[in-house]
C-alpha positions as semicolon CSV with decimal commas, in nm:
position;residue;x (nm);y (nm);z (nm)
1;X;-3,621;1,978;0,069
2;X;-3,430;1,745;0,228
3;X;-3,194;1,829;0,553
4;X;-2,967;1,555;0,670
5;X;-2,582;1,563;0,866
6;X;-2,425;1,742;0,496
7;X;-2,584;2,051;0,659
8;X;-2,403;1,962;0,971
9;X;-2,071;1,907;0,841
10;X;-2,021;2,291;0,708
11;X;-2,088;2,444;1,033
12;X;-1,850;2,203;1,243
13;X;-1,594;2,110;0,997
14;X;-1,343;2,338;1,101
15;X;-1,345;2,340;1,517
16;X;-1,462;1,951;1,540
17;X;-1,224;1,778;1,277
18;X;-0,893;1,975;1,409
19;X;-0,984;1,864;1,731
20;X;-0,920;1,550;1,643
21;X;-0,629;1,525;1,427
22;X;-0,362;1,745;1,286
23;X;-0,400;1,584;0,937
24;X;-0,609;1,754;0,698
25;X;-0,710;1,755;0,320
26;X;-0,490;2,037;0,284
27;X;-0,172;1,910;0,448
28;X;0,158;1,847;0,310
29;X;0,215;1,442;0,286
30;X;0,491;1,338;0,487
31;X;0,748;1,151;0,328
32;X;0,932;0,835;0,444
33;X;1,288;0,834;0,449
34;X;1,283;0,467;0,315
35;X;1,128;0,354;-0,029
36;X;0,739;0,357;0,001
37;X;0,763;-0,028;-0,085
38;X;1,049;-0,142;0,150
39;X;0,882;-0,006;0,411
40;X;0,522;-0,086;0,396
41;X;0,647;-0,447;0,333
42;X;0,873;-0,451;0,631
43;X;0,611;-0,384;0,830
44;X;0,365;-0,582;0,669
45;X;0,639;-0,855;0,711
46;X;0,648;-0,808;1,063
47;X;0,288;-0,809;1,131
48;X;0,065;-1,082;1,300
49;X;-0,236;-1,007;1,081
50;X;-0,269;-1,102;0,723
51;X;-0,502;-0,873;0,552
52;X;-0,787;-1,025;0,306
53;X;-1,022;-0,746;0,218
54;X;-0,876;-0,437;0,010
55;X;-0,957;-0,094;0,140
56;X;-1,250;-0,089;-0,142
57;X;-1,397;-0,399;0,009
58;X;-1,358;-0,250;0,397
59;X;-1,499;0,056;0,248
60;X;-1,809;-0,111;0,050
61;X;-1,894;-0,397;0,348
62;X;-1,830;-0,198;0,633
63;X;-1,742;0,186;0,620
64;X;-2,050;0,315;0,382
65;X;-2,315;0,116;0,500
66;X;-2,242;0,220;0,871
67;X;-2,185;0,613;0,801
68;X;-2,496;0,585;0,571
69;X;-2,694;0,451;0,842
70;X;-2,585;0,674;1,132
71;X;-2,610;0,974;0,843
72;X;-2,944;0,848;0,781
73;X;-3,073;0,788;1,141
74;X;-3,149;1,157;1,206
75;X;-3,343;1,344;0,895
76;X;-3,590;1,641;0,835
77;X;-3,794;1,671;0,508
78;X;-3,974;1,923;0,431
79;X;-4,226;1,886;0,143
80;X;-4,588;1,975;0,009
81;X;-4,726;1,766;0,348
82;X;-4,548;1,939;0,591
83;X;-4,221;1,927;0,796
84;X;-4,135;1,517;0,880
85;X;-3,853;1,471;1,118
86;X;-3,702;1,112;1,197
87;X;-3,529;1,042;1,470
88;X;-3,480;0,729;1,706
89;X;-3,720;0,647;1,970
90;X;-3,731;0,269;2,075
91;X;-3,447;0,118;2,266
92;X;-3,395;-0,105;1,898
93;X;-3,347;0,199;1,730
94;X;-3,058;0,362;1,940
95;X;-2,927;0,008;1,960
96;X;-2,901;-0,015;1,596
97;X;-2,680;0,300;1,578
98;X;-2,447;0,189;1,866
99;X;-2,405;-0,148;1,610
100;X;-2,330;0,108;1,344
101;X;-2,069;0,331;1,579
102;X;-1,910;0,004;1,690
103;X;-1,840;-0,155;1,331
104;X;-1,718;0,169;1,261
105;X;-1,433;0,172;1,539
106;X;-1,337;-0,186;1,447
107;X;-1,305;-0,073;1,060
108;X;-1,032;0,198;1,179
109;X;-0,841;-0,111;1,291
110;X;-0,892;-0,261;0,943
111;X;-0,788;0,051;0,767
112;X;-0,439;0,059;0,993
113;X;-0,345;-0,376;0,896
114;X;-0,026;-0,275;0,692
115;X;-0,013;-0,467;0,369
116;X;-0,394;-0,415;0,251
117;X;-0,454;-0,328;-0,098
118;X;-0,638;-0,084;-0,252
119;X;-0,827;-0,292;-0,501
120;X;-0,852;-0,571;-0,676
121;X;-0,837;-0,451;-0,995
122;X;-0,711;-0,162;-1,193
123;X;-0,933;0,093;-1,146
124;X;-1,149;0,228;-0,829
125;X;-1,548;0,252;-0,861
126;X;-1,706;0,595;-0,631
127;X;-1,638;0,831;-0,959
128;X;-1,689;0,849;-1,353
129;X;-1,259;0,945;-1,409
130;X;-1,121;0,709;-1,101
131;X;-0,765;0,767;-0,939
132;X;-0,543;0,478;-1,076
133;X;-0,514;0,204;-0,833
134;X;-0,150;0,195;-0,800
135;X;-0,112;0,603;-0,788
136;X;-0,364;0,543;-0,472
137;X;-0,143;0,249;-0,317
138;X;0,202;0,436;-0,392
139;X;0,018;0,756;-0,143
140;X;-0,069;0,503;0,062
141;X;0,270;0,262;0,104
142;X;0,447;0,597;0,132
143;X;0,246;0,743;0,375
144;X;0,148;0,504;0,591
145;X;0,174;0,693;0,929
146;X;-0,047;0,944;0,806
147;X;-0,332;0,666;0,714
148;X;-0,287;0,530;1,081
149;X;-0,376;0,879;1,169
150;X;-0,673;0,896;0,989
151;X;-0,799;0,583;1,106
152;X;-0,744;0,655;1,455
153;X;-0,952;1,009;1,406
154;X;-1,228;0,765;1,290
155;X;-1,221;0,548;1,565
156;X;-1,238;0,853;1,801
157;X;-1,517;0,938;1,650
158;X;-1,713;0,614;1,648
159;X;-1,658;0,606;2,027
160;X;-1,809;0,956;2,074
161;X;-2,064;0,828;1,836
162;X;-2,102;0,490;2,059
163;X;-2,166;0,669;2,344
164;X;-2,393;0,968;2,209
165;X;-2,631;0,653;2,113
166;X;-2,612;0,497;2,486
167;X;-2,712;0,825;2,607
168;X;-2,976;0,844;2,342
169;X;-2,822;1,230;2,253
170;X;-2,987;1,272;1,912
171;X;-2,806;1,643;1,922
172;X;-2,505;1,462;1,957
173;X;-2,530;1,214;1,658
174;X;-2,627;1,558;1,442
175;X;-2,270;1,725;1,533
176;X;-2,093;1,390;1,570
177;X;-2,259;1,318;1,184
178;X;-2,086;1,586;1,027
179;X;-1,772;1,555;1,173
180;X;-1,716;1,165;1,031
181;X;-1,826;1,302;0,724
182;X;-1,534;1,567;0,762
183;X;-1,322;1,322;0,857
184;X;-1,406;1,073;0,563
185;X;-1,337;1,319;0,315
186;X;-1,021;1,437;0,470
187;X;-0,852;1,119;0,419
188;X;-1,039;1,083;0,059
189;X;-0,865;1,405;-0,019
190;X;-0,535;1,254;0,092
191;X;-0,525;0,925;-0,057
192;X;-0,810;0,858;-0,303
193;X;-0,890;1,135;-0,528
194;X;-0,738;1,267;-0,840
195;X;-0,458;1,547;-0,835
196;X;-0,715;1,800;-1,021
197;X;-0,966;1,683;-0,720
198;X;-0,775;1,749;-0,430
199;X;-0,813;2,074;-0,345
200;X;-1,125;2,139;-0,434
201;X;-1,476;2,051;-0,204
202;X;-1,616;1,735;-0,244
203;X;-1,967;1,750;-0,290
């Protein structure tokens, strides 16, 4: 059996992720009083940065590979051998997670650029009956704000994250763990999953 952060995440979902942000899975979506695409491409108009990557791409080449790592950094197994816990030791270890925690901070200014896309085709790729791209991009033009907010959550969280790894707190990477899970999934619930899918767990 193995026991990683998705034990975590149950126990501190509630008291962690609210402390963070008033946006939830299970919140209302604001609405804007202007035309979802008049207003995401007035401010995308208006912005310095021109946006390359869709949210798929930021998602594939930075967001999962860094959660997966810092997710993965702290594990127990137990099996027919025993109990085997990893954790990091060596100054390259901790410093490893810190890179993790820090790409992680910068992708919640990636997910905020105005004007990104969701894909670049038609369809998304995590699940077997995928949201329809422009369903996810009409949630997300018309409620921008509330994306912002979820980004910023995760780049609170990377901080606490960056700093739990220069004070080598492995405790603190468990709780921290589970609450970017609980954050991921909140926006997921928001913007990304099906209408059948969104208020029920993730697994």
């Amino acid at each position: 059996m193995i026991y990683t952060f998705k034990l975590a995440r149950r126990l501190i979902w509630g008291a962690s992720f609210c402390a963070l942000t008033a946006c939830n899975g299970n919140s209302a979506l604001p609405r804007s009083d202007k035309p979802a695409n008049n207003a995401i491409a007035e401010t995308a108009k208006a912005s310095p940065y021109k946006p390359t990557a869709t949210f798929q791409e930021i998602m594939d080449s930075v967001v999962d590979p860094s959660s997966d790592f810092i997710w993965g950094s702290v594990t127990t197994i137990s099996n027919s051998t025993g109990i085997h816990e990893k954790r990091p030791h060596t100054d390259t270890e901790w410093h490893e997670i810190r890179r993790r925690a820090m790409m992680l901070a910068e992708a919640a200014n990636l997910i905020a650029v105005p004007g990104r896309r969701v894909a670049l085709g038609n369809k998304t790729v995590e699940i077997a009956d995928p949201l329809k791209v422009m369903e996810i991009q009409q949630r997300i033009d018309t409620n921008y704000d509330q994306l912002v907010g979820f980004a910023g959550a995760l780049r609170e969280i990377s901080l606490d994250l960056l700093a739990a790894a220069d004070r080598k707190d492995v405790t603190a990477i468990i709780q921290l763990g589970g609450t970017l899970d609980a954050v991921c999934e909140s926006c997921h619930k928001v913007f990304w999953y099906p209408e059948d899918a969104r208020n029920t767990e993730r697994k």
